[in-house]
C-alpha positions as CSV (number, residue, x, y, z in Angstrom):
1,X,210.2,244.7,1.9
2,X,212.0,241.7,3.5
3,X,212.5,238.6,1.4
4,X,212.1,236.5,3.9
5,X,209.7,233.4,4.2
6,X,206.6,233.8,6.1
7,X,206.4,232.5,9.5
8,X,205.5,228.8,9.1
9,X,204.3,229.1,12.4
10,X,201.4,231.2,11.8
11,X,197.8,229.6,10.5
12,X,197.4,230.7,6.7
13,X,193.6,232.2,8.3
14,X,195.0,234.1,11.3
15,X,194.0,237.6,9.3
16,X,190.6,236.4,9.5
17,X,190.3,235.8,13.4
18,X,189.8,238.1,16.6
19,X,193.4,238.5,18.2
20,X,193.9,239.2,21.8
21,X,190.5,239.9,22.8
22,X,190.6,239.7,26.6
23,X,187.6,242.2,27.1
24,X,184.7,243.8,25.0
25,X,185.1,247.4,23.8
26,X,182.6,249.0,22.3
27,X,183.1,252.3,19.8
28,X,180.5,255.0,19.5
29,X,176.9,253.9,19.7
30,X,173.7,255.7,18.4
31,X,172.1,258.3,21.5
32,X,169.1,256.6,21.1
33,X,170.6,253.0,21.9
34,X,170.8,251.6,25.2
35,X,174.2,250.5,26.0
36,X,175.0,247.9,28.8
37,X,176.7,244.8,29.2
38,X,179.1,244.7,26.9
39,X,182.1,247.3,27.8
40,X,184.5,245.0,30.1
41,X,182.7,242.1,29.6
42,X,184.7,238.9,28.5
43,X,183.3,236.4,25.9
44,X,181.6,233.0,26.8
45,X,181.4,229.9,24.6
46,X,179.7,227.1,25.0
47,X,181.9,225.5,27.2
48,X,181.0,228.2,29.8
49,X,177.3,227.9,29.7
50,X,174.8,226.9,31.4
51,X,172.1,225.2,30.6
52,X,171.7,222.0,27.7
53,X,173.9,222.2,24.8
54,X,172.1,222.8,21.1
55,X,173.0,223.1,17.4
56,X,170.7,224.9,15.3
57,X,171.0,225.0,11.7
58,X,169.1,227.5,9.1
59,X,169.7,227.1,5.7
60,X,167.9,228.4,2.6
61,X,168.2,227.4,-0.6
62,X,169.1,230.5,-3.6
63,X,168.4,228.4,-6.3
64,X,167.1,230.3,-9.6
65,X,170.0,232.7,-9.2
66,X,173.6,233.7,-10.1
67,X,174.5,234.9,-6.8
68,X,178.3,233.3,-5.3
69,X,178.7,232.4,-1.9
70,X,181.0,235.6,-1.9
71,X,178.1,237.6,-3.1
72,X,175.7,236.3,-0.4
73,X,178.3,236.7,2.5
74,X,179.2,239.9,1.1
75,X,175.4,241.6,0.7
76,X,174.5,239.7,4.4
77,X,177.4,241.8,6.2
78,X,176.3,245.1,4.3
79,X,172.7,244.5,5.2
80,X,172.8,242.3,8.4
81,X,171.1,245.0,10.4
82,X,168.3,245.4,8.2
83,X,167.6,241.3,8.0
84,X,166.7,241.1,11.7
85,X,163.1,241.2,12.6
86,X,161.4,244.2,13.6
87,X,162.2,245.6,17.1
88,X,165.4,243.9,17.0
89,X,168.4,246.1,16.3
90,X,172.3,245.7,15.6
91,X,174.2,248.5,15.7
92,X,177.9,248.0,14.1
93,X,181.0,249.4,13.2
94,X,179.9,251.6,10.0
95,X,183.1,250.1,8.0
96,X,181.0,246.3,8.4
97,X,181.9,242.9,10.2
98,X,185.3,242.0,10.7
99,X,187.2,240.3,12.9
100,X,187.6,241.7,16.2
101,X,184.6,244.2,15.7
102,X,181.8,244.3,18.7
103,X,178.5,245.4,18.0
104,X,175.7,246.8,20.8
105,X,172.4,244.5,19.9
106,X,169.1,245.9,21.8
107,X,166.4,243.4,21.4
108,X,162.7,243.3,21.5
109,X,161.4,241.5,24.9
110,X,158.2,241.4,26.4
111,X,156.5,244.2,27.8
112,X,158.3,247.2,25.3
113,X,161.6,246.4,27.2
114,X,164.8,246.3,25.3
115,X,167.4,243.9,26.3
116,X,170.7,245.4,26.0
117,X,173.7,243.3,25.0
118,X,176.4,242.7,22.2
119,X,178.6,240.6,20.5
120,X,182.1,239.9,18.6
121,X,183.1,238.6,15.4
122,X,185.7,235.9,16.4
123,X,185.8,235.2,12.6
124,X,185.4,236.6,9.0
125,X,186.4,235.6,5.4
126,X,184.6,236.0,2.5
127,X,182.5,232.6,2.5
128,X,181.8,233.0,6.5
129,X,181.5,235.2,9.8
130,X,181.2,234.0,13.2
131,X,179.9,236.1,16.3
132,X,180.4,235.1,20.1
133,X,178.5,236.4,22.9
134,X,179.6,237.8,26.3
135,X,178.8,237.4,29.8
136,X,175.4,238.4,30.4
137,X,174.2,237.4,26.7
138,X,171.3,234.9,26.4
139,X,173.4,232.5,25.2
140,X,177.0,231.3,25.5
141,X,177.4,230.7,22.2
142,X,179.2,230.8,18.3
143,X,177.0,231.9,15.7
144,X,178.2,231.0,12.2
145,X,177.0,232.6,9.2
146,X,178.0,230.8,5.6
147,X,177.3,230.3,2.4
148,X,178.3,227.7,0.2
149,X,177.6,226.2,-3.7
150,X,176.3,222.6,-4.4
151,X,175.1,221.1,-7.2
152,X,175.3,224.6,-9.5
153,X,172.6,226.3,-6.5
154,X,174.1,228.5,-3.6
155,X,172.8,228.0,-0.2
156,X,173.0,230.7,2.7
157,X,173.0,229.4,6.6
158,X,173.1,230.3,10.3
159,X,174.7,227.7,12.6
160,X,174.0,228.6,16.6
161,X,176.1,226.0,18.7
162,X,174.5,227.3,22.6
163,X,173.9,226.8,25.9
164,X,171.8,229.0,27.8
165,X,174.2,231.4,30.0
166,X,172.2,230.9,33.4
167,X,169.3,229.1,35.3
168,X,166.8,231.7,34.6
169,X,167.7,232.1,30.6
170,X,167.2,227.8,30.2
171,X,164.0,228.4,32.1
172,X,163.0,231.0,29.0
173,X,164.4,228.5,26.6
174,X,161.9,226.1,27.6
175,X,158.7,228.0,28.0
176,X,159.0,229.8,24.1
177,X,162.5,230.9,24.0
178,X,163.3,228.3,21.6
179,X,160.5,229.0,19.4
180,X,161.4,232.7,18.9
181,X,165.0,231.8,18.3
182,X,164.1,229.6,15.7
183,X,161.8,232.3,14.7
184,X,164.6,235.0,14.4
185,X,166.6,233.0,12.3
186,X,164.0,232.3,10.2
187,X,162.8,235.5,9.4
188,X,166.9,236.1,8.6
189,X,167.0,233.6,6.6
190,X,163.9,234.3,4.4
191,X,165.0,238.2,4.4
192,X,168.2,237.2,3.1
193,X,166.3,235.4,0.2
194,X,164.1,238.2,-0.4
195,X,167.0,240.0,-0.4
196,X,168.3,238.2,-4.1
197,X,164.8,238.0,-5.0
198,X,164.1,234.7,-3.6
199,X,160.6,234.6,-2.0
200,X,158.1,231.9,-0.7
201,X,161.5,229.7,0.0
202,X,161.0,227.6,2.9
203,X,163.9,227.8,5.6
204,X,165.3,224.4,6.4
205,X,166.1,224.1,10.4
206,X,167.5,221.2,12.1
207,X,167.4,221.5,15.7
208,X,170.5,218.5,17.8
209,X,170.4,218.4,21.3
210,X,173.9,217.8,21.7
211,X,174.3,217.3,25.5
212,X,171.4,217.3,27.5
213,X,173.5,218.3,30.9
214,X,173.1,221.6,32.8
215,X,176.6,222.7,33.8
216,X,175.8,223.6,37.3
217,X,178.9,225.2,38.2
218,X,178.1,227.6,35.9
219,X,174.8,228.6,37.7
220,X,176.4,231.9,39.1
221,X,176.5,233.1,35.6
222,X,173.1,234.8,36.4
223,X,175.2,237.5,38.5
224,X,175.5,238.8,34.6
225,X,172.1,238.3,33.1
226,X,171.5,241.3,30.6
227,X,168.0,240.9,30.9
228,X,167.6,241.6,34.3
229,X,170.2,244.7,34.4
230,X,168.5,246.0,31.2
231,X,165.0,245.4,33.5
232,X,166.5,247.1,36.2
233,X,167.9,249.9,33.9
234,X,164.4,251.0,32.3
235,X,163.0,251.1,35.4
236,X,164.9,253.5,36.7
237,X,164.3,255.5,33.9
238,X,162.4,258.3,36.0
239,X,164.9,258.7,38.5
240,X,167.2,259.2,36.2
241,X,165.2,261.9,34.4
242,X,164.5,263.7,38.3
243,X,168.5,263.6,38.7
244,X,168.8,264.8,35.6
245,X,166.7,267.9,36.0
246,X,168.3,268.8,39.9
247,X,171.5,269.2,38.2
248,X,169.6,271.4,35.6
């Protein structure tokens, strides 16, 4: 082992973040998941959004039990699947969430359609973890998971800094997207609780409307939009099946 001094050049965290990830690979995935739009596709921030930029915050309060921020973070990566409401469904890397990982997420939309995207965990330690979306996803956005001690109670919380991705995904945002976001998180949140035995907690949310611009340059993001290929991909469901059985 050298005796040499670490590189002072290199952040003290750097374990803890995503490193050189260009474009999204995915490992194996459950036969009965749908996988698109995530294999080659590159993440998207904020910055390279669409519509109005938001920060949502979701916080519970633990109080009435031992539990450390450690503990929390710790039992919401082992169980995160499991927190989501029903219909939704993450499907992760069986050794959990760490940095660089991309998980396949098929959720619930109207009409028994399942919307096929993913995401990747840009960060993890063991207070936090942070996804980001690709092209295609809802949103362009960071997602921030924590959890964090004050005044002798631990408190768990999601963070969603986003823009809509394209026109057509703001357009959902305003007619009842935002409500069933703050919905998901919610039910999280309160299954989280449950979780340490917490129930009947009220989930605090505070919704900012950081910029209220639409980044119209980035209006050609709908080229991507997972919820019109995922569309497009269950209703083509039978001729797949016909193919299927002429090569039978």
């Amino acid at each position: 082992m050298s005796d040499a001094p670490d590189d002072p050049t290199t952040p003290r965290d750097a374990a803890y973040w995503a490193k050189g990830v260009s474009k999204l690979r995915l490992g194996e995935v459950p036969a009965d998941a749908v996988n698109l739009n995530v294999t080659g596709r590159r993440v998207v921030g904020p910055v390279q959004g669409f519509g109005r930029l938001w920060q949502k915050t979701y916080r519970v309060d633990l109080a009435g039990t031992s539990v450390t921020p450690a503990e929390v973070i710790a039992a919401w990566k082992a169980n995160f699947p499991d927190l989501w409401p029903e219909g939704n469904r993450f499907y992760g890397p069986l050794t959990g969430i760490s940095p660089g990982d991309v998980a396949l997420l098929n959720l619930a939309m109207p009409g028994r359609l399942r919307l096929s995207t993913g995401v990747l965990v840009l960060y993890a330690d063991e207070e936090s973890f942070t996804f980001m979306t690709p092209e295609g996803h809802m949103f362009a956005a960071w997602i921030t998971f924590s959890a964090a001690e004050q005044d002798g109670s631990t408190s768990a919380q999601a963070q969603v800094l986003l823009r809509a991705n394209d026109p057509l995904y703001e357009l959902a945002l305003v007619f009842g997207g935002h409500r069933k976001e703050d919905a998901f998180w919610r039910h999280t949140l309160g299954a989280l609780a449950a979780h340490f035995g917490v129930v009947a907690r009220p989930v605090e949310t505070t919704v900012v409307c950081v910029d209220r611009r639409r980044q119209w340059a980035n209006a050609r993001n709908v080229w991507h939009n997972a919820a019109i290929r995922s569309a497009l991909y269950t209703m083509a469901a039978p001729l797949r099946a016909l193919r299927r059985r002429a090569r039978g």
